[in-house]
CHARMM internal coordinates of N, CA and C (Angstrom, degrees):
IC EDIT
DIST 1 N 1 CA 1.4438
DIST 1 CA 1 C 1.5231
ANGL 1 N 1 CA 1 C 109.98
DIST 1 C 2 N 1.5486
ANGL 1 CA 1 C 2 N 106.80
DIHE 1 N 1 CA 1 C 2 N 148.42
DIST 2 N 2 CA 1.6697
ANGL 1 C 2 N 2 CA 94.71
DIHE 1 CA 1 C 2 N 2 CA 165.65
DIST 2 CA 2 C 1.5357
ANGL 2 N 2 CA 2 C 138.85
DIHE 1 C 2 N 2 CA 2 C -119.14
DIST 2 C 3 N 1.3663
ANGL 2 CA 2 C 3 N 105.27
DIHE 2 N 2 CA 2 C 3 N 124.21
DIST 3 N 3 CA 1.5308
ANGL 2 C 3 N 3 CA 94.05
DIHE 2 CA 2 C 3 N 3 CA -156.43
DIST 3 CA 3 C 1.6939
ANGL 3 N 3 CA 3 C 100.99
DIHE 2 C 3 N 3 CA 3 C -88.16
DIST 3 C 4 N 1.4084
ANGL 3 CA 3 C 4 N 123.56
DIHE 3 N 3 CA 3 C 4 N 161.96
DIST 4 N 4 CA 1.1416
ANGL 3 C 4 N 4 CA 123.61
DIHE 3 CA 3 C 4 N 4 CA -172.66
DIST 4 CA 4 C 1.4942
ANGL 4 N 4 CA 4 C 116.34
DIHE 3 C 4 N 4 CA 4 C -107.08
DIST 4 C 5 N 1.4548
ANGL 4 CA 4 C 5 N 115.39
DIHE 4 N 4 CA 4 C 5 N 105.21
DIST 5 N 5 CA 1.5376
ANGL 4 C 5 N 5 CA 103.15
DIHE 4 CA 4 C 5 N 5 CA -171.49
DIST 5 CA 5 C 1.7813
ANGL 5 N 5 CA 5 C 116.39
DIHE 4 C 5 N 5 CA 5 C -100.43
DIST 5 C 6 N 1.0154
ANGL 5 CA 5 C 6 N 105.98
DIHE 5 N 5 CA 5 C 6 N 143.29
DIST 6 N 6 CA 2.0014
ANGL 5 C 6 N 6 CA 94.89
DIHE 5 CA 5 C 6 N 6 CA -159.99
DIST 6 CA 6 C 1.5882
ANGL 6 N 6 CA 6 C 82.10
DIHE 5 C 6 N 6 CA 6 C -108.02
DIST 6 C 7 N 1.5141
ANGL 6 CA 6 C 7 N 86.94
DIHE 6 N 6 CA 6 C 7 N 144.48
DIST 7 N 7 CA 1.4943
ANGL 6 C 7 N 7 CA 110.18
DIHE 6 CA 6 C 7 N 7 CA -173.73
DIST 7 CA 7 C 2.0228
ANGL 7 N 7 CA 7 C 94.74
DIHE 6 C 7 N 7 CA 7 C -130.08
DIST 7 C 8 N 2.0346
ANGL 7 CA 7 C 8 N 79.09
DIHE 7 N 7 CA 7 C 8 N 131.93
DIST 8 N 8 CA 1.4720
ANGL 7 C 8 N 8 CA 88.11
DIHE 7 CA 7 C 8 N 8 CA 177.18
DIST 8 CA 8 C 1.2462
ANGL 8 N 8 CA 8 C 144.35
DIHE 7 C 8 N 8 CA 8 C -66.08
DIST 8 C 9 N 1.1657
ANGL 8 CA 8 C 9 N 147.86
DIHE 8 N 8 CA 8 C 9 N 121.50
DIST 9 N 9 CA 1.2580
ANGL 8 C 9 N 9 CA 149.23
DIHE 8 CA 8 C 9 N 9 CA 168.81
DIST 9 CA 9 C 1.6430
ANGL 9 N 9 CA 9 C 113.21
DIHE 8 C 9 N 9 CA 9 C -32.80
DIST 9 C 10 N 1.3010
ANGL 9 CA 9 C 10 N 116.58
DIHE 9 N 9 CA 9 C 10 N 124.01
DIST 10 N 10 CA 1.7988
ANGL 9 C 10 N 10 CA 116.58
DIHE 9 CA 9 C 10 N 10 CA -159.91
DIST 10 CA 10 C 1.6618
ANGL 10 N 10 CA 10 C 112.28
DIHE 9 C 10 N 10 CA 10 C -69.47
DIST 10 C 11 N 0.9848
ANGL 10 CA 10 C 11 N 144.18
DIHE 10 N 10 CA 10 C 11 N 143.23
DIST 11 N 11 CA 1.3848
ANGL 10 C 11 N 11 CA 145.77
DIHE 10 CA 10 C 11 N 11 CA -125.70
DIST 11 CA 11 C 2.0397
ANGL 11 N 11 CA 11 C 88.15
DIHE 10 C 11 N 11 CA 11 C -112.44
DIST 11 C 12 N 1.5068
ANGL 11 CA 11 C 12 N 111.48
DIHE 11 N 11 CA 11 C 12 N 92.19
DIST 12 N 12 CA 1.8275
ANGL 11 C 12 N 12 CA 113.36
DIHE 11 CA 11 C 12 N 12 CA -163.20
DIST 12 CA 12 C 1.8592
ANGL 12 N 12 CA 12 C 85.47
DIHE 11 C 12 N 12 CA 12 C -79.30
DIST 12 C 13 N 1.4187
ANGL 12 CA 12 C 13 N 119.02
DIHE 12 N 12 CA 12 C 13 N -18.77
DIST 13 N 13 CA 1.7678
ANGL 12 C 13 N 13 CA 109.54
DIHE 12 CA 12 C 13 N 13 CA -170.64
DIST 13 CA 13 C 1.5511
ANGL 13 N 13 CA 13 C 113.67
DIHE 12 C 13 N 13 CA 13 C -59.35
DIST 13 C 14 N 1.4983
ANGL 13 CA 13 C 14 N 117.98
DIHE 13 N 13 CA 13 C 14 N -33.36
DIST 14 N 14 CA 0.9991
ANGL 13 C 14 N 14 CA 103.43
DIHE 13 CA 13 C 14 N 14 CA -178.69
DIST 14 CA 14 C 1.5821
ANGL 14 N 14 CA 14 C 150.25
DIHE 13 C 14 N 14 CA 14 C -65.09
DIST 14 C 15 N 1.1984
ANGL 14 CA 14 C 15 N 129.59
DIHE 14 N 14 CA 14 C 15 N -158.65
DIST 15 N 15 CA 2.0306
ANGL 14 C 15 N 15 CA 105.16
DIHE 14 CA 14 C 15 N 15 CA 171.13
DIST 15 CA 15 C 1.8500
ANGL 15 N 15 CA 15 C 112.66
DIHE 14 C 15 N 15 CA 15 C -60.91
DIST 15 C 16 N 0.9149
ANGL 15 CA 15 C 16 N 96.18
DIHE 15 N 15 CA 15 C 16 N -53.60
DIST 16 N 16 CA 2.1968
ANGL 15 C 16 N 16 CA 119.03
DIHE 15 CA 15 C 16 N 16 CA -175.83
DIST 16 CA 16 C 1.6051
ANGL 16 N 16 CA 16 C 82.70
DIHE 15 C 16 N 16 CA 16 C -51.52
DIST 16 C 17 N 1.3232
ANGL 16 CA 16 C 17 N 130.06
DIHE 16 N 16 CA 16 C 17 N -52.91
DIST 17 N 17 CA 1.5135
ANGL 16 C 17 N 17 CA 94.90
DIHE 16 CA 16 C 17 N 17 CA -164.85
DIST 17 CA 17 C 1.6879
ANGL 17 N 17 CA 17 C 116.12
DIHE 16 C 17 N 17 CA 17 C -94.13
DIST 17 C 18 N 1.3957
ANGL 17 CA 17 C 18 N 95.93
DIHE 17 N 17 CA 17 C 18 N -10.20
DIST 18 N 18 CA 1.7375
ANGL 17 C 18 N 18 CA 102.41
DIHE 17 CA 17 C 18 N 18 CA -175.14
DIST 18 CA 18 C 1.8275
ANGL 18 N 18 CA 18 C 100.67
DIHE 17 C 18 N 18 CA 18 C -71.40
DIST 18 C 19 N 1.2148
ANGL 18 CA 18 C 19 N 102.47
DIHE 18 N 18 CA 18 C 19 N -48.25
DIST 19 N 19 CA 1.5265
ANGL 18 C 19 N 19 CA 118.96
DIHE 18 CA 18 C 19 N 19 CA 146.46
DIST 19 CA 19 C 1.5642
ANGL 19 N 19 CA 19 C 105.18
DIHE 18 C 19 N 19 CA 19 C -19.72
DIST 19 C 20 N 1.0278
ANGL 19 CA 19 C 20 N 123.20
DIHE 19 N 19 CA 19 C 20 N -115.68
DIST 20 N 20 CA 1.2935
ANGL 19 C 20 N 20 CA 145.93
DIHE 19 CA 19 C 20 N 20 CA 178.26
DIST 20 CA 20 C 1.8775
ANGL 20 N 20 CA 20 C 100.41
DIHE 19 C 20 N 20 CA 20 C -21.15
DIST 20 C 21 N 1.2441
ANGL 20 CA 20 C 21 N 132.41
DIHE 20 N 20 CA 20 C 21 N -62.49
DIST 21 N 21 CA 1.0709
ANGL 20 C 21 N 21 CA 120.01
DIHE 20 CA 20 C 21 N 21 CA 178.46
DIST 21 CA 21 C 1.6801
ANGL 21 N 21 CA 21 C 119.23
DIHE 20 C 21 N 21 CA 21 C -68.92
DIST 21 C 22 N 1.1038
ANGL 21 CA 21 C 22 N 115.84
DIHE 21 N 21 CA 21 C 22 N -22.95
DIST 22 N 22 CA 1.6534
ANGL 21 C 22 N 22 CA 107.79
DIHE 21 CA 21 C 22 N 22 CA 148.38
DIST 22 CA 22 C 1.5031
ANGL 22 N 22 CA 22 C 145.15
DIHE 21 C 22 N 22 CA 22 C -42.55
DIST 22 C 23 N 1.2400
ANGL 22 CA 22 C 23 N 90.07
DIHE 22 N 22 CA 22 C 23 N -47.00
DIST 23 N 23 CA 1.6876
ANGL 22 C 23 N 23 CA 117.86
DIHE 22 CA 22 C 23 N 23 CA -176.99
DIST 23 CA 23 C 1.3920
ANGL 23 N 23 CA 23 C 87.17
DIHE 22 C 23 N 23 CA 23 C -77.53
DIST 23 C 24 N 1.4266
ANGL 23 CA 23 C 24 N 139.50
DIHE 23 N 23 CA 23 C 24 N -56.09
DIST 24 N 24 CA 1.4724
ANGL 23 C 24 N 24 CA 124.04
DIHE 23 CA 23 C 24 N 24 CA -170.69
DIST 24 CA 24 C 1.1904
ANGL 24 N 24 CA 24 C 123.78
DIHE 23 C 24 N 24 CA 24 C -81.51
DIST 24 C 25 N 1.4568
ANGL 24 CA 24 C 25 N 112.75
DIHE 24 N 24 CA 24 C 25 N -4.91
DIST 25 N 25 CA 1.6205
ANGL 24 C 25 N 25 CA 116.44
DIHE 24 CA 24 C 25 N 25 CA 165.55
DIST 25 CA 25 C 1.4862
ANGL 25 N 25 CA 25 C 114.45
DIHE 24 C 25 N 25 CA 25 C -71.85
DIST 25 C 26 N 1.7094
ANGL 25 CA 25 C 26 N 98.86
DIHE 25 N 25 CA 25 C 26 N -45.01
DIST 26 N 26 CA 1.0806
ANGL 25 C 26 N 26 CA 106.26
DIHE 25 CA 25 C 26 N 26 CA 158.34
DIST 26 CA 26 C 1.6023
ANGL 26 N 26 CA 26 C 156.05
DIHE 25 C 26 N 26 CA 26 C -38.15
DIST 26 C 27 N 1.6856
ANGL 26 CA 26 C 27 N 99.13
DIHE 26 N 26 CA 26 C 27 N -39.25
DIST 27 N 27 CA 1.1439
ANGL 26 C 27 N 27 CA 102.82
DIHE 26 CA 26 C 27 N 27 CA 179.58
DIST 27 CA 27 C 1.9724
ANGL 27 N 27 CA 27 C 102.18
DIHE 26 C 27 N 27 CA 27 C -117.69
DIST 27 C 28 N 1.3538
ANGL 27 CA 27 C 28 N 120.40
DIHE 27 N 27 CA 27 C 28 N 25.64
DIST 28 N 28 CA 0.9047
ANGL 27 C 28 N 28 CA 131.49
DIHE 27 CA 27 C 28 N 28 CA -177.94
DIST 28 CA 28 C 1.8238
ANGL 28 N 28 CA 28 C 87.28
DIHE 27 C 28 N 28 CA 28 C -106.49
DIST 28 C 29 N 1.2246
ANGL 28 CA 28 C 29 N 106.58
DIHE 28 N 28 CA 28 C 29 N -55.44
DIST 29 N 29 CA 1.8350
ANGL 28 C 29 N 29 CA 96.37
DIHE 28 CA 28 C 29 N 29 CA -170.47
DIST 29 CA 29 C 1.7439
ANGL 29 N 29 CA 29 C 112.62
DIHE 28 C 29 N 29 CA 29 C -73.29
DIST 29 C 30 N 1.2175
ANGL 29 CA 29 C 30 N 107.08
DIHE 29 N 29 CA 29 C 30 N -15.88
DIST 30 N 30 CA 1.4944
ANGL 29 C 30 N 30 CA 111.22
DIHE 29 CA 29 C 30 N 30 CA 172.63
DIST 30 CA 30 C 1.5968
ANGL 30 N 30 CA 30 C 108.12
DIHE 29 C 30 N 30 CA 30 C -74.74
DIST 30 C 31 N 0.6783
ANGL 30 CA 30 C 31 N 120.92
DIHE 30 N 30 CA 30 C 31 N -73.25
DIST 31 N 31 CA 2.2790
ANGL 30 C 31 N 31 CA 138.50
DIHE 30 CA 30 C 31 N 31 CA 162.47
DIST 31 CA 31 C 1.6820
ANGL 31 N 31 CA 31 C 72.79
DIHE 30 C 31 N 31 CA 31 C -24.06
DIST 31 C 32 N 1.4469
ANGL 31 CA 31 C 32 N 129.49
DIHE 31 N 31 CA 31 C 32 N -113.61
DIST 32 N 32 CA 1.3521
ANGL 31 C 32 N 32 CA 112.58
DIHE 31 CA 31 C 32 N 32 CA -139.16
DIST 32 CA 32 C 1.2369
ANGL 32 N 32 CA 32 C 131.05
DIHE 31 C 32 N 32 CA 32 C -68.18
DIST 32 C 33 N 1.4883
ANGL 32 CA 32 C 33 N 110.66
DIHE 32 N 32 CA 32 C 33 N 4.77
DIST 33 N 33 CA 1.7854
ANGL 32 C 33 N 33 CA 118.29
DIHE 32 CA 32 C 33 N 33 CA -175.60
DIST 33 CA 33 C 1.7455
ANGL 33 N 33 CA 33 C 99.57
DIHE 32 C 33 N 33 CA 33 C -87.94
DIST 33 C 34 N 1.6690
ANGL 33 CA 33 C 34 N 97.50
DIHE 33 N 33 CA 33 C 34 N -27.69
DIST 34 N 34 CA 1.7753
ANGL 33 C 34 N 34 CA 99.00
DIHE 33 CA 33 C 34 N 34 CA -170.88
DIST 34 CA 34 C 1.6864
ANGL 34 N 34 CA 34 C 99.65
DIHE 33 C 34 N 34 CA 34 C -72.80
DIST 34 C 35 N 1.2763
ANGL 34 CA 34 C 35 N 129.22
DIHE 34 N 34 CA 34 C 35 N -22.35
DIST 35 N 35 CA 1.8459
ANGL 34 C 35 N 35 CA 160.98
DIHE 34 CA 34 C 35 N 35 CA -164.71
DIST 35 CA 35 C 1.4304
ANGL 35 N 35 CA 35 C 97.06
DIHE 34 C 35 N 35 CA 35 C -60.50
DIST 35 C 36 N 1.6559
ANGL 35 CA 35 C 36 N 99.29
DIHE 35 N 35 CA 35 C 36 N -64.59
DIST 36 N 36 CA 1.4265
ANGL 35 C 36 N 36 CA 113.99
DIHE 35 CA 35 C 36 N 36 CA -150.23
DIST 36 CA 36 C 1.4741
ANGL 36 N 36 CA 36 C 100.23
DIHE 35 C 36 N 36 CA 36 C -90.85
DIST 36 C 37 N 1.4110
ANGL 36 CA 36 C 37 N 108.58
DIHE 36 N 36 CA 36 C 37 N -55.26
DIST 37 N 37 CA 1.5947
ANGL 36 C 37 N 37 CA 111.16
DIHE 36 CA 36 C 37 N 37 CA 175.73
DIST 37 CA 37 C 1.6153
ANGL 37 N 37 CA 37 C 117.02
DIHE 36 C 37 N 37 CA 37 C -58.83
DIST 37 C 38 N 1.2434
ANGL 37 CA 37 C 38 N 139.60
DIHE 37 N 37 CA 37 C 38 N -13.83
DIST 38 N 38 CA 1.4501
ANGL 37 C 38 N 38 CA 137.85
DIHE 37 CA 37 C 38 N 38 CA 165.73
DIST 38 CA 38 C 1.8971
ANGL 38 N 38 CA 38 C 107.88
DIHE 37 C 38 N 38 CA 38 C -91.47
DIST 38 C 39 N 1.2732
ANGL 38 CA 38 C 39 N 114.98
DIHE 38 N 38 CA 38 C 39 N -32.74
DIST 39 N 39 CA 1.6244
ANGL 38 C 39 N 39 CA 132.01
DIHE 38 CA 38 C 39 N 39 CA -163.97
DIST 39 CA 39 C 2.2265
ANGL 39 N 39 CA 39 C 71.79
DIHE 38 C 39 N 39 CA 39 C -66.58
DIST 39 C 40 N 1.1871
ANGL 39 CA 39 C 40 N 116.95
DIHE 39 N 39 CA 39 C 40 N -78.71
DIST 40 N 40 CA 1.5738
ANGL 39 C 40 N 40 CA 130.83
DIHE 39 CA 39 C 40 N 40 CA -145.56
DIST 40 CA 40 C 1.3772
ANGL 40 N 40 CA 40 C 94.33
DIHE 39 C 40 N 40 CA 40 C -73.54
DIST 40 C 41 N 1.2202
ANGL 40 CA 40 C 41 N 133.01
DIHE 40 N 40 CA 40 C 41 N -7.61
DIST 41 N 41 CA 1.9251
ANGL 40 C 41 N 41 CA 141.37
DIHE 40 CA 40 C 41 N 41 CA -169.76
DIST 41 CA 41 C 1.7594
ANGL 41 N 41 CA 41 C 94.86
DIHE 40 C 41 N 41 CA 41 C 54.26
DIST 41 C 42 N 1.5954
ANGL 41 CA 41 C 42 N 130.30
DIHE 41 N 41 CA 41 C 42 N 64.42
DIST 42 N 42 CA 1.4050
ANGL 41 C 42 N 42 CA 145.59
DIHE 41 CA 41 C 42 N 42 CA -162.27
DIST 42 CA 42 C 1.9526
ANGL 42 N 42 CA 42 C 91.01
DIHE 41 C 42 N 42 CA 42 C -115.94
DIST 42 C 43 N 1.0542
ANGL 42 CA 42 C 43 N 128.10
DIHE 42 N 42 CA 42 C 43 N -3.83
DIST 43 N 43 CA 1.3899
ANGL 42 C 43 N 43 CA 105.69
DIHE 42 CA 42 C 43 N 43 CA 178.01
DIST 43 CA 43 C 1.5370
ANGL 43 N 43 CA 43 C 150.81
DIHE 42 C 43 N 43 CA 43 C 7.16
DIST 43 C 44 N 1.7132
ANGL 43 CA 43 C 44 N 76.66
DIHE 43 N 43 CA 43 C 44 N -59.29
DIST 44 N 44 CA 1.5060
ANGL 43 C 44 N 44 CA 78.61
DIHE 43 CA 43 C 44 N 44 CA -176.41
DIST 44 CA 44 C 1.7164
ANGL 44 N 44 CA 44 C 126.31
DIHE 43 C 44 N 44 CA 44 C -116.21
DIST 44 C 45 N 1.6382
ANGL 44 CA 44 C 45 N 80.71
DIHE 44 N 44 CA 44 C 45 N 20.80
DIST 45 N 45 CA 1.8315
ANGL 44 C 45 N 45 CA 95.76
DIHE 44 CA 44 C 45 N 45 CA 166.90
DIST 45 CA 45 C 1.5571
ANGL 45 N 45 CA 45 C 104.00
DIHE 44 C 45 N 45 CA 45 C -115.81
DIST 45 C 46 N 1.4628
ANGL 45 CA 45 C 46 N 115.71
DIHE 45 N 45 CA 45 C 46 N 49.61
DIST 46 N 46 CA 1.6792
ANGL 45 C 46 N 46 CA 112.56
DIHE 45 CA 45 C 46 N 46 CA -167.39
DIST 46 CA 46 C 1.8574
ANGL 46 N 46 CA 46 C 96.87
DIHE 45 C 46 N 46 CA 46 C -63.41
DIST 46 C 47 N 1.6832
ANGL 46 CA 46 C 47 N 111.80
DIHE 46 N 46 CA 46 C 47 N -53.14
DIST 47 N 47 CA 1.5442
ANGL 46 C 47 N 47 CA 113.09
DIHE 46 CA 46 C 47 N 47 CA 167.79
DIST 47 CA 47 C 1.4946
ANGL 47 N 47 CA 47 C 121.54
DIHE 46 C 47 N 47 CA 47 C -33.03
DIST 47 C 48 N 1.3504
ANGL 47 CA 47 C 48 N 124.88
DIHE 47 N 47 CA 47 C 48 N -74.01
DIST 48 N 48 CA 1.7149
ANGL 47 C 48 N 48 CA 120.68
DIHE 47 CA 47 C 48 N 48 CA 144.38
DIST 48 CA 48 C 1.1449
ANGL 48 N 48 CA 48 C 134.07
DIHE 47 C 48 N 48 CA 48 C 19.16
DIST 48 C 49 N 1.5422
ANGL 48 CA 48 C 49 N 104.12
DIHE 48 N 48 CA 48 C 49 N -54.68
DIST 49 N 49 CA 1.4288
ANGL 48 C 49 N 49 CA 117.59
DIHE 48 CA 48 C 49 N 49 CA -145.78
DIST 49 CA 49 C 1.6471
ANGL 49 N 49 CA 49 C 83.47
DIHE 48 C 49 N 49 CA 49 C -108.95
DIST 49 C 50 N 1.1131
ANGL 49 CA 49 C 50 N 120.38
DIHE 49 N 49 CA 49 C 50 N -55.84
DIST 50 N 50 CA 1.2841
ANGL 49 C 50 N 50 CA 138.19
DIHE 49 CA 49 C 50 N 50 CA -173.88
DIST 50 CA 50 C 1.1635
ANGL 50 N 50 CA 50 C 148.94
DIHE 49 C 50 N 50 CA 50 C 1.81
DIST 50 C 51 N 2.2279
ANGL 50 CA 50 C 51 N 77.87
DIHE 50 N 50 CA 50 C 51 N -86.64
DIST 51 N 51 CA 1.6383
ANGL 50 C 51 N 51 CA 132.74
DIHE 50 CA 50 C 51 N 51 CA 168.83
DIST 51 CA 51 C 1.5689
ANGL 51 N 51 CA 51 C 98.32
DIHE 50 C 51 N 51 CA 51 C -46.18
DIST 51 C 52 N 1.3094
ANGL 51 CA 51 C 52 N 123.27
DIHE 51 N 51 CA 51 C 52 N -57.46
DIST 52 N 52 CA 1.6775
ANGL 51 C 52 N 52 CA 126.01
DIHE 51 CA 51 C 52 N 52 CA -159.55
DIST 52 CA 52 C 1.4890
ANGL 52 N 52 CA 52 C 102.13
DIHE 51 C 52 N 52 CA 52 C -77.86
DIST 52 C 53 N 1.1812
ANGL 52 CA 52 C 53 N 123.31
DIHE 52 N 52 CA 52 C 53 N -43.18
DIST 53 N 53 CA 1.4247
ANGL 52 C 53 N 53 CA 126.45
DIHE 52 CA 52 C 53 N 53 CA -175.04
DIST 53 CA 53 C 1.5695
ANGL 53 N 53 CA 53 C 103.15
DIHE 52 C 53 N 53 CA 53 C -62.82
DIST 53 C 54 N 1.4388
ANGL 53 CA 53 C 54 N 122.01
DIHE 53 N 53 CA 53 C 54 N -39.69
DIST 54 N 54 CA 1.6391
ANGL 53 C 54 N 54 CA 120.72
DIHE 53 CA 53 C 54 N 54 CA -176.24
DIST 54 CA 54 C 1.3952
ANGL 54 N 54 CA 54 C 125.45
DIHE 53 C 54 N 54 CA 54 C -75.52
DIST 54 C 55 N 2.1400
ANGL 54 CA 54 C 55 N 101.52
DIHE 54 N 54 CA 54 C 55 N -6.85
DIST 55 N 55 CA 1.1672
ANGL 54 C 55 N 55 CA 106.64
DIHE 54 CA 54 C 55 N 55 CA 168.15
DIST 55 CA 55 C 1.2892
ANGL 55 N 55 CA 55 C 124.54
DIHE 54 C 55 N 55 CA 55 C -125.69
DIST 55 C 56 N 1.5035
ANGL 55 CA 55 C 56 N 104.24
DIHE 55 N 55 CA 55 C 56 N 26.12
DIST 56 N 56 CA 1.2688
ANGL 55 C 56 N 56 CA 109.07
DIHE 55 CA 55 C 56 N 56 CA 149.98
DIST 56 CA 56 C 1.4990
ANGL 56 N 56 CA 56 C 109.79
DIHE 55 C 56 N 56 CA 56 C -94.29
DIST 56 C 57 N 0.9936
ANGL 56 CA 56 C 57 N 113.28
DIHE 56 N 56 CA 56 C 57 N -51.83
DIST 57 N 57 CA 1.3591
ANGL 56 C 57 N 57 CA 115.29
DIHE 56 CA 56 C 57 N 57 CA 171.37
DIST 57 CA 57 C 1.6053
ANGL 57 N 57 CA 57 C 121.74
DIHE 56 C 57 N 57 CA 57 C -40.93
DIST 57 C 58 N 0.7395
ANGL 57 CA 57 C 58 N 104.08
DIHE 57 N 57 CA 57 C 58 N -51.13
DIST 58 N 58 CA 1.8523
ANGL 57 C 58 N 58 CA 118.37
DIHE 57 CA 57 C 58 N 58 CA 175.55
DIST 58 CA 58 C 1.2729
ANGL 58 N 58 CA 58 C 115.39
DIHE 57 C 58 N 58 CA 58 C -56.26
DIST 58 C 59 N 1.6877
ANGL 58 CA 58 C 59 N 113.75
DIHE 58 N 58 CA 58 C 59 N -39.26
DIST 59 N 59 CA 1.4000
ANGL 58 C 59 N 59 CA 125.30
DIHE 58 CA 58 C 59 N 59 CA 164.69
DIST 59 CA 59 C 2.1275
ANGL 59 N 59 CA 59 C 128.21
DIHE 58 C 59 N 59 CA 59 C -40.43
DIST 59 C 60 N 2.0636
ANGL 59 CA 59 C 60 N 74.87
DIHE 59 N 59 CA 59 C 60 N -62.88
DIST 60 N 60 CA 1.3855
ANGL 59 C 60 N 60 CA 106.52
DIHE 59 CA 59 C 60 N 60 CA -171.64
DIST 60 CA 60 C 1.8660
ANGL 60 N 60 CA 60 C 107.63
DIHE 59 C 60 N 60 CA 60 C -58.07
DIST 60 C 61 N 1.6799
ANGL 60 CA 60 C 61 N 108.75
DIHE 60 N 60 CA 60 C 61 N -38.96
DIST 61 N 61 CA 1.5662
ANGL 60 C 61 N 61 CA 125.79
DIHE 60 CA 60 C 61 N 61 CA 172.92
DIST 61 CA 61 C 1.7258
ANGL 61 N 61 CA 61 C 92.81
DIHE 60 C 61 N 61 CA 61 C -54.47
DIST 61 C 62 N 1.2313
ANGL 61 CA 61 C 62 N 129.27
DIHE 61 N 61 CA 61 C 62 N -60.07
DIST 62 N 62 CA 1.1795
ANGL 61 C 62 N 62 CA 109.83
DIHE 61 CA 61 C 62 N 62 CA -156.44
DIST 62 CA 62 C 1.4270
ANGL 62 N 62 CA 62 C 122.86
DIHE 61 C 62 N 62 CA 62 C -98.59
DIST 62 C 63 N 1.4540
ANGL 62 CA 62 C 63 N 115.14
DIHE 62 N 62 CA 62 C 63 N 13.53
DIST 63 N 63 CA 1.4421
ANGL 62 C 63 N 63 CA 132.04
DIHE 62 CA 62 C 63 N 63 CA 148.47
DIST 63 CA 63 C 1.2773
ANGL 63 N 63 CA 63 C 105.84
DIHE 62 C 63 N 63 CA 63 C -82.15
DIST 63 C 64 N 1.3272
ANGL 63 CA 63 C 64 N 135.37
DIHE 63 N 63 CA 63 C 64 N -4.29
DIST 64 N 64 CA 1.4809
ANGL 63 C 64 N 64 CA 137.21
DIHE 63 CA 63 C 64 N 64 CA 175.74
DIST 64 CA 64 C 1.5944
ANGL 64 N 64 CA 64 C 112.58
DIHE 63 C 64 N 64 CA 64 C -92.95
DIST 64 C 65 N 1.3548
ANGL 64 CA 64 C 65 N 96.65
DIHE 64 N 64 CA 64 C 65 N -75.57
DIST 65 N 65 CA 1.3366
ANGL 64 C 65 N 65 CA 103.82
DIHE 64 CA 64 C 65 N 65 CA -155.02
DIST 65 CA 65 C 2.3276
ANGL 65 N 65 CA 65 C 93.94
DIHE 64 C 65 N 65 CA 65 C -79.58
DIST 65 C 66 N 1.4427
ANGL 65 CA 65 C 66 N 107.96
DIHE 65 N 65 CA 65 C 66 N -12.07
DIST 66 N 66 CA 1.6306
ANGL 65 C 66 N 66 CA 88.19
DIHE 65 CA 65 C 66 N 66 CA -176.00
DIST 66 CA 66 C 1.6913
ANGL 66 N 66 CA 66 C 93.10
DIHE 65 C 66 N 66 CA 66 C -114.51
END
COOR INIT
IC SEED 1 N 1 CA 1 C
IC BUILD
């Protein structure tokens, strides 16, 4: 027979994952600011482009992980 054993979802509140969701905000707003600022020829407003991308992102992290 098969019994069904539920396995927990890994605990992202703690330091290691608040950790971890930094670094990927991080390298999630860098990846699309380098995207948008080369896609539009924006160079030298890479900050510009950035700021908004790190707070969407930052948003989307904390509809996630809280």
């Amino acid at each position: 027979t098969y019994t069904h054993t539920h396995t927990r979802s890994p605990n992202v509140s703690g330091f290691v994952g608040l950790l971890a969701t930094a670094l990927s905000i991080g390298w999630c707003t860098v990846s699309a600011a380098r995207l948008f600022t080369a896609a539009q020829q924006m160079h030298d407003q890479f900050l510009l482009v950035a700021y908004p991308c790190s707070l969407i992102y930052g948003v989307f992290a904390l509809l996630t992980v809280f």
